[in-house]
N, C-alpha and C positions, 0 to 999 in steps of 0.2 A: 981246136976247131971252132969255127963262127957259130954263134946263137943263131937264132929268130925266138919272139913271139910266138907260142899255140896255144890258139884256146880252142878247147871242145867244150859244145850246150849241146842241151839235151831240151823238152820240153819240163823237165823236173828241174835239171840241175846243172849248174856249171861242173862238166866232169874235170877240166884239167885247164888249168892257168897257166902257163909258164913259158921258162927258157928252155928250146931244144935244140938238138945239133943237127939228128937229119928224125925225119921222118918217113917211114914206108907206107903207102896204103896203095890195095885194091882199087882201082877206076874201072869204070866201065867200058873203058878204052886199054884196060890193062893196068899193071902195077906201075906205080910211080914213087921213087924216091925224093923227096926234097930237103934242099939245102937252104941257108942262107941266103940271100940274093938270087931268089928263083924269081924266074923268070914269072909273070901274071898267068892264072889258069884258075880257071873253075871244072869242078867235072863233079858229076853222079860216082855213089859211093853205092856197090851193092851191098849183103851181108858181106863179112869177111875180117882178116884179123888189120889190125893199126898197131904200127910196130915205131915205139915215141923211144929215141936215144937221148939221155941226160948223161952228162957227165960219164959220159963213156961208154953207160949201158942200157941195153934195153929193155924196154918195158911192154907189156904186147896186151890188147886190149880186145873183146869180138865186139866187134860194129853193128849194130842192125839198120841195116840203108843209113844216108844222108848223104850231105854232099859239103868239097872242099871248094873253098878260096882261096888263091892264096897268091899273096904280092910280093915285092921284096922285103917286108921286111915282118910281116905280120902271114902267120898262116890261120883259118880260120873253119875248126868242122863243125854241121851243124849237122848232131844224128837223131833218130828216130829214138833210139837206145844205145848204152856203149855201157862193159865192163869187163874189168881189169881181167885177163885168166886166169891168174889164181885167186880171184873170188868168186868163179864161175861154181854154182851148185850143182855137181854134174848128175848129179841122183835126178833133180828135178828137169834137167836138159833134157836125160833120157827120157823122164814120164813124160813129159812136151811133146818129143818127136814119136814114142808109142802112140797118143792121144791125137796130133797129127793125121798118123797112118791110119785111126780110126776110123776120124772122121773126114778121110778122102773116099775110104771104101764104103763107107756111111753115107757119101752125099749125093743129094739129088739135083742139085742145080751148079753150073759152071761156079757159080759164086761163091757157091759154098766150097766147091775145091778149087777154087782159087787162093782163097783164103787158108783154106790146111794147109795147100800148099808151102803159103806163106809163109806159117807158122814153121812150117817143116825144114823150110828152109832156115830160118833164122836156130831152130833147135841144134839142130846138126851144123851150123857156123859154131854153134857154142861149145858144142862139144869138141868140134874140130880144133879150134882155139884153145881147148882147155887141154886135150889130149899134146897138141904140138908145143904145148909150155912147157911142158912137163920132160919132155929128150932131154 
């Protein structure tokens, strides 16, 4: 099967450099597979898993927000946050998403639950990801 190019950054760190065969990710517009020679697209990335094929196999990764490029020959994700699932700390994911639910029913202004929302969201991506690794 044909390569591409994927790089995923992060605002810390180059998470991933390489050759890949296809890649899966969540849009906003729905799930998209890419190949080699894909056609040009950019889209918004919400929380959600990124599923990177090497050499035959998959790798699956939770996203937190960003967004793709990607041309024919080069694909390019720039996320908020991203880590592998099975480095997911799921102890810590759950006290996230307890802490969360806290401080939604703790808040007094739209901002502040917007923001646990946030949080809540991205907590429960991680566990999701970490749980669907694992089948």
């Amino acid at each position: 099967m044909a390569s591409f190019n994927l790089q995923i950054i992060t605002p810390d760190k180059i998470f991933f450099d390489g050759q890949a065969e296809r890649l899966i990710v969540r849009t906003t517009e729905g799930d998209m597979g890419i190949l080699a020679k894909h056609e040009n697209f950019v889209g918004a990335l919400p929380s959600g898993a990124v599923k990177i094929m090497t050499d035959g196999n998959y790798k699956v990764a939770a996203i937190s927000s960003g967004v793709v490029k990607v041309s024919e020959n080069k694909t390019t994700i720039i996320a908020e946050a991203i880590e592998w699932a099975d480095e997911i700390d799921i102890d810590w994911a759950n006290r996230s998403a307890d802490e969360a639910r806290e401080k939604i029913n703790a808040a007094e202004s739209n901002k502040e639950i917007a923001y646990a929302e946030l949080k809540l969201q991205r907590a429960l991506n991680r566990i999701s990801v970490h749980t669907s690794n694992k089948k």
